[in-house]
C-alpha positions in Angstrom: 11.5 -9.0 -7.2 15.0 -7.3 -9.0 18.0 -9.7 -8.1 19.5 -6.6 -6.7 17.1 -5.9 -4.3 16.7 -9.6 -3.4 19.9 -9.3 -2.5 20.1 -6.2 0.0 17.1 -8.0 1.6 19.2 -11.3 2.0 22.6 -10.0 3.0 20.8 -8.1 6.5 19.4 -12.0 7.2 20.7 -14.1 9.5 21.6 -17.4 8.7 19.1 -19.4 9.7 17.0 -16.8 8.0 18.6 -17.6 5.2 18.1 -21.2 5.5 14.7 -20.9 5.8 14.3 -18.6 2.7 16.2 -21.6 1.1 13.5 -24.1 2.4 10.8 -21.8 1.0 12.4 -21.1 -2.3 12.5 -24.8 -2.8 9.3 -25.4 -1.7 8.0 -23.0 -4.3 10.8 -24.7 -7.1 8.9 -28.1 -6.7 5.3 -26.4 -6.7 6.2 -24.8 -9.8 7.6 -28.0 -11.0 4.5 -29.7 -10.8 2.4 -27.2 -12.7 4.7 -27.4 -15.4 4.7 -31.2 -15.6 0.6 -30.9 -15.7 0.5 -28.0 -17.8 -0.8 -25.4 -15.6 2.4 -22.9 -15.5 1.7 -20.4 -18.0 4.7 -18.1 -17.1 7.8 -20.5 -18.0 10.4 -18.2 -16.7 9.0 -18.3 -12.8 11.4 -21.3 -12.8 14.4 -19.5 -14.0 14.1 -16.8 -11.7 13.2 -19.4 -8.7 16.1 -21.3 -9.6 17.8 -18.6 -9.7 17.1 -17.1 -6.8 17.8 -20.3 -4.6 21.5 -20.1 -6.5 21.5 -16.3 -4.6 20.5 -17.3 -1.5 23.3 -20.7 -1.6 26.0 -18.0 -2.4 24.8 -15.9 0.2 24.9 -18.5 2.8 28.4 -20.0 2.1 29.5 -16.0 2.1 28.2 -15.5 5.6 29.7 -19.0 6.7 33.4 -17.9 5.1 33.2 -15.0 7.1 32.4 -16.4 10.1 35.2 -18.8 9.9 37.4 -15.8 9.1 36.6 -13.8 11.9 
């Protein structure tokens, strides 16, 4: 998935949503860790883009918090 449209599908979630897109993303982080460390991965950059991703969904989530506090 583009980070683009990642984003428009994020930014319509609440946050608890979000918060449990966080739990999955991280869920699939340490899966993907463990293949690595045993040699199974064989595309490298899914944890970029999962680590990445969780980055986009922390932003997103302090965002939605500021602007709550703000209005």
């Amino acid at each position: 998935m583009k980070s683009s449209e990642l984003l428009k599908e994020l930014s319509g979630k609440s946050l608890d949503e979000l918060r449990e897109k966080l739990v999955e993303l991280r869920r699939q982080q340490m899966t993907l860790r463990m293949q690595l460390a045993t040699g199974q991965l064989a595309q490298n950059d899914q944890v970029r883009n999962v680590r990445r991703d969780i980055a986009r969904v922390k932003t997103i989530i302090t965002q939605t918090i500021k602007q709550g506090d703000a209005a």
